[in-house]
Biopython code that builds the backbone (N, CA, C, O; Angstrom):
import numpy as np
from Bio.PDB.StructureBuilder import StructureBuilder

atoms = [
    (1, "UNK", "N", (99.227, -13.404, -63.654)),
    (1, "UNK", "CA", (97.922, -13.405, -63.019)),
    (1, "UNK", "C", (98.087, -13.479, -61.500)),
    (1, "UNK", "O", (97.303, -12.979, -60.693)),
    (2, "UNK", "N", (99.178, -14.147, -61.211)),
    (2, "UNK", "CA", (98.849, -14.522, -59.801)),
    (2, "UNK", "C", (99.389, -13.082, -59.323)),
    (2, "UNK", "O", (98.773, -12.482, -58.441)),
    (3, "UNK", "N", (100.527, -12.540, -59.903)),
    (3, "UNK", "CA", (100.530, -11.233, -59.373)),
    (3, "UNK", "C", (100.165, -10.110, -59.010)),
    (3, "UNK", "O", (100.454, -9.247, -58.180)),
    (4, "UNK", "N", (99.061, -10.421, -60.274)),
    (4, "UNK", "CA", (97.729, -8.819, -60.325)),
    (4, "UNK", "C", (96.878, -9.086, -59.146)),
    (4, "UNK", "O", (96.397, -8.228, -58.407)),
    (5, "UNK", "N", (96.719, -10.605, -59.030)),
    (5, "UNK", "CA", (95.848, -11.279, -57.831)),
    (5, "UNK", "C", (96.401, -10.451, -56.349)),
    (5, "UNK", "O", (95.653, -9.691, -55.734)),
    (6, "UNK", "N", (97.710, -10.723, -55.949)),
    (6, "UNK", "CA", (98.279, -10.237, -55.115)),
    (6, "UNK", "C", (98.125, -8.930, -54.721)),
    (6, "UNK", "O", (97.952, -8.640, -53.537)),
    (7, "UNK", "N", (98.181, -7.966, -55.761)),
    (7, "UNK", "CA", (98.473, -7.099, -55.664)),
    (7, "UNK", "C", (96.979, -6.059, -55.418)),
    (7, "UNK", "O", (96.789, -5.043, -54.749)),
    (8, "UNK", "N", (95.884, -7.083, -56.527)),
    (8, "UNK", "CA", (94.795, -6.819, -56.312)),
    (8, "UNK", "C", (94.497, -6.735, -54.884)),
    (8, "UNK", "O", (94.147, -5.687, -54.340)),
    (9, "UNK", "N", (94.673, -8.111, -54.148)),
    (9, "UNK", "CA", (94.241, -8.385, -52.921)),
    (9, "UNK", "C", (94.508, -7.369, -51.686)),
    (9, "UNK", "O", (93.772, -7.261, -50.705)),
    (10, "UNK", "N", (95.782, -6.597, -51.939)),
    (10, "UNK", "CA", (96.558, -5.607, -50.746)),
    (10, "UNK", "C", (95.707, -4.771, -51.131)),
    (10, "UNK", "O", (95.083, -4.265, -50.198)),
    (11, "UNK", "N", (95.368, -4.346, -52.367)),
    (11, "UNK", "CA", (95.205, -2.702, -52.669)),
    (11, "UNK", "C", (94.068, -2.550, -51.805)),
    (11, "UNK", "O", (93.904, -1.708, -50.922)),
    (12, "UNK", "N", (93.018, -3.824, -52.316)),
    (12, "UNK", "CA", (91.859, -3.759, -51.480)),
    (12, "UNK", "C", (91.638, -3.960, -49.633)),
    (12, "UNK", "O", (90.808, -3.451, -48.880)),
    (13, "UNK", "N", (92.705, -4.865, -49.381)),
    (13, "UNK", "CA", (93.133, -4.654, -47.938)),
    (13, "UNK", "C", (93.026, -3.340, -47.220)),
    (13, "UNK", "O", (92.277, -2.848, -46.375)),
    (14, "UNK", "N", (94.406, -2.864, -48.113)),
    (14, "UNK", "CA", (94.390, -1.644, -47.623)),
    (14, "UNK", "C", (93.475, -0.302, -47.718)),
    (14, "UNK", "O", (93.706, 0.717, -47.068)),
    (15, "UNK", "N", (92.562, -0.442, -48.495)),
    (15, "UNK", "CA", (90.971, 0.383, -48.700)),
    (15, "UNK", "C", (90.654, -0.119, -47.258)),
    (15, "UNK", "O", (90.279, 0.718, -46.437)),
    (16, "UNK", "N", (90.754, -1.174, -46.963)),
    (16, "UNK", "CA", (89.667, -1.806, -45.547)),
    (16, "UNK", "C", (88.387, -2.313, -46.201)),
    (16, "UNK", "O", (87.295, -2.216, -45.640)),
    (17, "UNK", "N", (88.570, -2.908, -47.518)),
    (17, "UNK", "CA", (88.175, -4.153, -47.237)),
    (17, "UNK", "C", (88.061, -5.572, -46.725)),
    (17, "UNK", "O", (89.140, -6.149, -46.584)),
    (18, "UNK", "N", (86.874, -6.305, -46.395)),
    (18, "UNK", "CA", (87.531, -8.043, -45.882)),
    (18, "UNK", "C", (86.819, -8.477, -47.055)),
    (18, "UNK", "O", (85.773, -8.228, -47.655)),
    (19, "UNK", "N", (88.070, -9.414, -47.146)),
    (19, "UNK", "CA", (88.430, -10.436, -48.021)),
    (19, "UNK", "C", (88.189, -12.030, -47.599)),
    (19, "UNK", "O", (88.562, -12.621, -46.586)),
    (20, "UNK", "N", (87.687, -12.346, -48.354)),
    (20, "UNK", "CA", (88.302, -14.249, -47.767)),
    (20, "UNK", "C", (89.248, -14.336, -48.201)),
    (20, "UNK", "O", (89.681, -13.698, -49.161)),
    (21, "UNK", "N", (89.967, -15.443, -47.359)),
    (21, "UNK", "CA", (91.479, -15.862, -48.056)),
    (21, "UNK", "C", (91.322, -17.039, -48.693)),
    (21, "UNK", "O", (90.639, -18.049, -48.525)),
    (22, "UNK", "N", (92.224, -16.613, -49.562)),
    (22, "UNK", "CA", (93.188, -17.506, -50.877)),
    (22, "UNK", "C", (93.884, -17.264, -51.823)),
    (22, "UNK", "O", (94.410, -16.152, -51.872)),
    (23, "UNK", "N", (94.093, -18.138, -52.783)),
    (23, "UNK", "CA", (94.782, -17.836, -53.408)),
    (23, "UNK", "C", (94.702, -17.513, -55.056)),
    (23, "UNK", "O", (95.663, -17.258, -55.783)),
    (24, "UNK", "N", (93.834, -17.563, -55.291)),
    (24, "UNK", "CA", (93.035, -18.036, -56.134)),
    (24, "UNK", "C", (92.687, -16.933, -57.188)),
    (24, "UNK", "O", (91.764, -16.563, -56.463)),
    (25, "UNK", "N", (92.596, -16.026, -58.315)),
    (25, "UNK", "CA", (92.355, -14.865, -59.073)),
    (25, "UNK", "C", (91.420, -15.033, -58.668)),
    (25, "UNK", "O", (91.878, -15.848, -57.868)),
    (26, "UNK", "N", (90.088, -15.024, -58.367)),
    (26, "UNK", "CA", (88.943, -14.870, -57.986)),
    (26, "UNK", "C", (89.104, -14.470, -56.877)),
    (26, "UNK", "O", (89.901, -15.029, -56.124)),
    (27, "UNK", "N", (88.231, -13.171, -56.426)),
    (27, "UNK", "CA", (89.004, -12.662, -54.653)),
    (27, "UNK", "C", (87.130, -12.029, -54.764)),
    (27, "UNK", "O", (86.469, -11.237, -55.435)),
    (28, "UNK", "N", (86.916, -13.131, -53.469)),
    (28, "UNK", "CA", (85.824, -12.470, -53.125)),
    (28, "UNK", "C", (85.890, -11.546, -52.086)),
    (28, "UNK", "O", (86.823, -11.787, -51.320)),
    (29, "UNK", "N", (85.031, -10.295, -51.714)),
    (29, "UNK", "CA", (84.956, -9.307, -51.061)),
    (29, "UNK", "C", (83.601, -9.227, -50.225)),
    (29, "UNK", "O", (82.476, -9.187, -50.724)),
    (30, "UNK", "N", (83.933, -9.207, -48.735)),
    (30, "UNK", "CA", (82.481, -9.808, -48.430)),
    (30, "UNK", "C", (82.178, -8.264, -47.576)),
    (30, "UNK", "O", (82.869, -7.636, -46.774)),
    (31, "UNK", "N", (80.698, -7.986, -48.219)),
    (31, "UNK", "CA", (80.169, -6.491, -47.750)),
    (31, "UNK", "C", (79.121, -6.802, -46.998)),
    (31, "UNK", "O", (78.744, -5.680, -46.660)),
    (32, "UNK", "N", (78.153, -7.806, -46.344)),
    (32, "UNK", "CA", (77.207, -8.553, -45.695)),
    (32, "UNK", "C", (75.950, -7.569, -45.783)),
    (32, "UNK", "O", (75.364, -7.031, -44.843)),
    (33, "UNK", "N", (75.720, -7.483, -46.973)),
    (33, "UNK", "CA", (74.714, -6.589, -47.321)),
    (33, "UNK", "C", (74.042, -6.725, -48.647)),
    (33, "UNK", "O", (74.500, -6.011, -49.539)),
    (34, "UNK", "N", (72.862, -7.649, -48.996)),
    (34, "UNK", "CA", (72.445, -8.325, -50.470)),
    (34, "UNK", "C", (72.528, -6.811, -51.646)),
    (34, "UNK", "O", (73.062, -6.618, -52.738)),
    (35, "UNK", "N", (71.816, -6.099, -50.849)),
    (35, "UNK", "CA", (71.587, -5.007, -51.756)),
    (35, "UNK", "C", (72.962, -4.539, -51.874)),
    (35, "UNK", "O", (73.606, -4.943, -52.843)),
    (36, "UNK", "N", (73.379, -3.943, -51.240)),
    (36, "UNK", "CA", (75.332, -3.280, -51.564)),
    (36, "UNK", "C", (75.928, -4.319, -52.423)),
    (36, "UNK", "O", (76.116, -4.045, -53.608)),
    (37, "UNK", "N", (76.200, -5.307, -52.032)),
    (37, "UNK", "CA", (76.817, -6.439, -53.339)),
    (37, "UNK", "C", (76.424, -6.388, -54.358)),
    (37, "UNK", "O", (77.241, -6.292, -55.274)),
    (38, "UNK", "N", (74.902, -6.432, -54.676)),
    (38, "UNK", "CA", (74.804, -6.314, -55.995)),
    (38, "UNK", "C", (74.647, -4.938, -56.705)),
    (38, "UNK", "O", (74.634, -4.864, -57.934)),
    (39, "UNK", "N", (74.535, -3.931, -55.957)),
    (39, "UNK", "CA", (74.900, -2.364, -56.173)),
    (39, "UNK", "C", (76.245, -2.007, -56.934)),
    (39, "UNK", "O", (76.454, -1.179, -57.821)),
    (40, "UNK", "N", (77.224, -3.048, -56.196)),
    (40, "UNK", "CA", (78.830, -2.893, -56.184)),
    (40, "UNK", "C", (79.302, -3.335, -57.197)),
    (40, "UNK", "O", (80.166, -2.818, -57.905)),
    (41, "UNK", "N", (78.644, -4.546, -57.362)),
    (41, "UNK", "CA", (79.100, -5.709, -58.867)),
    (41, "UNK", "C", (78.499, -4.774, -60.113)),
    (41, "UNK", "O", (79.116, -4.569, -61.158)),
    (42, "UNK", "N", (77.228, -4.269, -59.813)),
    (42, "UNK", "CA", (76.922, -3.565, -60.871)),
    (42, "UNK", "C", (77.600, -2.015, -61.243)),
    (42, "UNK", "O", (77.616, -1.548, -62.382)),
    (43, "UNK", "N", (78.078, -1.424, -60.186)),
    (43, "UNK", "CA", (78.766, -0.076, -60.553)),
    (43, "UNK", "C", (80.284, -0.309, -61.051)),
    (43, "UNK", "O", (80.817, 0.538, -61.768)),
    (44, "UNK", "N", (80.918, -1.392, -60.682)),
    (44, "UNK", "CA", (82.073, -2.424, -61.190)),
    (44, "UNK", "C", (81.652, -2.646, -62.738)),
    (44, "UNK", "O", (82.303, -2.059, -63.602)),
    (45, "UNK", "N", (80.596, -3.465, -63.092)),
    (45, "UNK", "CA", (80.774, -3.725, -64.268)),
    (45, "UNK", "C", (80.598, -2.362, -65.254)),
    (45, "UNK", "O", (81.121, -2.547, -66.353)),
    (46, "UNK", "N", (80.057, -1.211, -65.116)),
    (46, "UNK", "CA", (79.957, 0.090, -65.541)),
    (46, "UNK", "C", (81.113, 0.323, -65.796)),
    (46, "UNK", "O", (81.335, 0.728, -66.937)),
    (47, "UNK", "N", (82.121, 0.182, -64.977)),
    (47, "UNK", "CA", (83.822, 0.577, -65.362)),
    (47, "UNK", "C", (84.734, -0.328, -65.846)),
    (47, "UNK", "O", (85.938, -0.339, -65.592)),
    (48, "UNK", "N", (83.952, -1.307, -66.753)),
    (48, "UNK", "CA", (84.583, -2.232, -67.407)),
    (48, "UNK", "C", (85.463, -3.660, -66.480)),
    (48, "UNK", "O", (86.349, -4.388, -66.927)),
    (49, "UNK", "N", (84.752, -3.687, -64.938)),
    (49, "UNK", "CA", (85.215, -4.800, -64.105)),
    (49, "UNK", "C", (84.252, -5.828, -64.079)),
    (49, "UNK", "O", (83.156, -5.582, -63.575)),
    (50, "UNK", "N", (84.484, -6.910, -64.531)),
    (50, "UNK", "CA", (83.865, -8.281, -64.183)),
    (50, "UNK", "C", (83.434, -8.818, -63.365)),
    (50, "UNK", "O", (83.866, -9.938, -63.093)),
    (51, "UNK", "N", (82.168, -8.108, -62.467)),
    (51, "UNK", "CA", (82.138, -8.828, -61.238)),
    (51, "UNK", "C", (80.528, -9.145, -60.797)),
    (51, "UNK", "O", (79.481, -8.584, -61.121)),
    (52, "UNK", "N", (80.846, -10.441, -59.803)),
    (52, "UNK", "CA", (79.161, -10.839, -59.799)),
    (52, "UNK", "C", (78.725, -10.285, -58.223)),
    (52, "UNK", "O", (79.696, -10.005, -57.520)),
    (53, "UNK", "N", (77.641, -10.135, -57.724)),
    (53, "UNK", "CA", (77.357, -10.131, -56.433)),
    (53, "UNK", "C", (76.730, -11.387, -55.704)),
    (53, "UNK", "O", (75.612, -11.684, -56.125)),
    (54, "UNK", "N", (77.224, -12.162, -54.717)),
    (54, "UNK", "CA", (76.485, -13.486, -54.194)),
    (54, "UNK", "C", (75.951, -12.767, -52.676)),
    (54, "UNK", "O", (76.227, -11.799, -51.968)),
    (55, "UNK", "N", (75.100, -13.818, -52.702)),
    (55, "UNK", "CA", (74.112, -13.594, -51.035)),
    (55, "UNK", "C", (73.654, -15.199, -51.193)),
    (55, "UNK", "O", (73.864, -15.963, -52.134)),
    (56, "UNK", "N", (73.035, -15.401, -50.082)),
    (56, "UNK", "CA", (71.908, -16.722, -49.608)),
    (56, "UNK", "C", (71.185, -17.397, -51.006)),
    (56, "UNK", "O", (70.118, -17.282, -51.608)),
    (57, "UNK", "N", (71.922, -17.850, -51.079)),
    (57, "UNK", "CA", (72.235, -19.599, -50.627)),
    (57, "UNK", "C", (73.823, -19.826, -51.024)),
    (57, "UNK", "O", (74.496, -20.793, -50.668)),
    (58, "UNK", "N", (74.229, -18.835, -51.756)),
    (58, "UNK", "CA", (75.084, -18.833, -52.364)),
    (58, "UNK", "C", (76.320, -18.921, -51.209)),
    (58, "UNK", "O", (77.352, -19.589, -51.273)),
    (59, "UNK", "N", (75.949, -18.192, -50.336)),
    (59, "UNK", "CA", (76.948, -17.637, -49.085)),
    (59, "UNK", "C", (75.907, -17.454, -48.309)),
    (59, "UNK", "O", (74.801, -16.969, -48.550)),
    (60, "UNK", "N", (76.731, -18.230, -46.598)),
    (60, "UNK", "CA", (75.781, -18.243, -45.509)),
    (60, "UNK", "C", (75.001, -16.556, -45.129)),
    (60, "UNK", "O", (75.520, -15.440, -45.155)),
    (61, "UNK", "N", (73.362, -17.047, -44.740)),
    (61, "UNK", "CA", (72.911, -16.218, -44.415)),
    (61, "UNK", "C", (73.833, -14.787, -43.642)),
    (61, "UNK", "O", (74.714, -14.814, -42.782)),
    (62, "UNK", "N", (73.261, -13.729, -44.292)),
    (62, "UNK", "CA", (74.620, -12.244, -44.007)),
    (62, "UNK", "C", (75.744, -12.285, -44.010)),
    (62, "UNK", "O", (76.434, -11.626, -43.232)),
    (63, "UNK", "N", (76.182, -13.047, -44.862)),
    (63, "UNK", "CA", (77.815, -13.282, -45.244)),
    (63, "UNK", "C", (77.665, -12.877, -46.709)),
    (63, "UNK", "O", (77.777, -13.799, -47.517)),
    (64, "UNK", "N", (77.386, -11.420, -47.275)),
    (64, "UNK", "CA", (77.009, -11.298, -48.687)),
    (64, "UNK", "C", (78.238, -10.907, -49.367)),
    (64, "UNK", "O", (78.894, -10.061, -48.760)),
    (65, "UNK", "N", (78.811, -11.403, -50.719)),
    (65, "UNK", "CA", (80.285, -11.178, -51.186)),
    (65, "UNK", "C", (79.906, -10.088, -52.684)),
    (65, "UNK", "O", (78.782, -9.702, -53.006)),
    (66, "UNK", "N", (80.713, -9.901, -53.127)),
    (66, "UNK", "CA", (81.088, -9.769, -54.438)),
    (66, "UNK", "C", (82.109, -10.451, -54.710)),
    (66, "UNK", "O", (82.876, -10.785, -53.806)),
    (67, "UNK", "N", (82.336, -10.812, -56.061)),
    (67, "UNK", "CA", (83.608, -11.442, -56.794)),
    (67, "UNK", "C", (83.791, -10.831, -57.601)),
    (67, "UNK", "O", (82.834, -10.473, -58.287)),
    (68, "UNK", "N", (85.160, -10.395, -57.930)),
    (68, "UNK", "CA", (85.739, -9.533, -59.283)),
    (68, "UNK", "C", (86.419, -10.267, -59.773)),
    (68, "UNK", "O", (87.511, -10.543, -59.278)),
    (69, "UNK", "N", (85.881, -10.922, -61.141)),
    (69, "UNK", "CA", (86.749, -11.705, -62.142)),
    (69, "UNK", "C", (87.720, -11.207, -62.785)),
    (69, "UNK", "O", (88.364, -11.904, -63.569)),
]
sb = StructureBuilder()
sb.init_structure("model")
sb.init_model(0)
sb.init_chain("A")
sb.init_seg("    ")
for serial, (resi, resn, name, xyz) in enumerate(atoms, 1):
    if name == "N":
        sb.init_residue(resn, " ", resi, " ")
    sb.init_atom(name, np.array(xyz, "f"), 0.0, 1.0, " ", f" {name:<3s}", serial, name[0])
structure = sb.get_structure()
């Protein structure tokens, strides 16, 4: 796990996504946009990926993430 994590984490780096850091299988992806996050989590779960979209309150005002479980 921690490897797919890793490896997860570059692939998406290197797309040019931002990431928060850690370490953690949970890798949130922050797009600062309520609607795109939950656009994203939902076209994710269509392709069989696990993922939620957070915004406010969840995460500071325009700091909007997705998480891919």
């Amino acid at each position: 796990l921690q490897r797919n994590t890793q490896r997860f984490r570059q692939l998406l780096t290197d797309a040019g996504f931002d990431l928060k850091p850690g370490e953690h299988p949970i890798v949130p992806v922050m797009l600062y946009d309520a609607p795109l996050a939950q656009a994203f989590a939902a076209a994710l779960l269509e392709e069989g990926v696990y993922a939620i979209g957070f915004f406010f309150p969840v995460v500071p005002k325009g700091r909007h993430a997705y998480a891919p479980r």
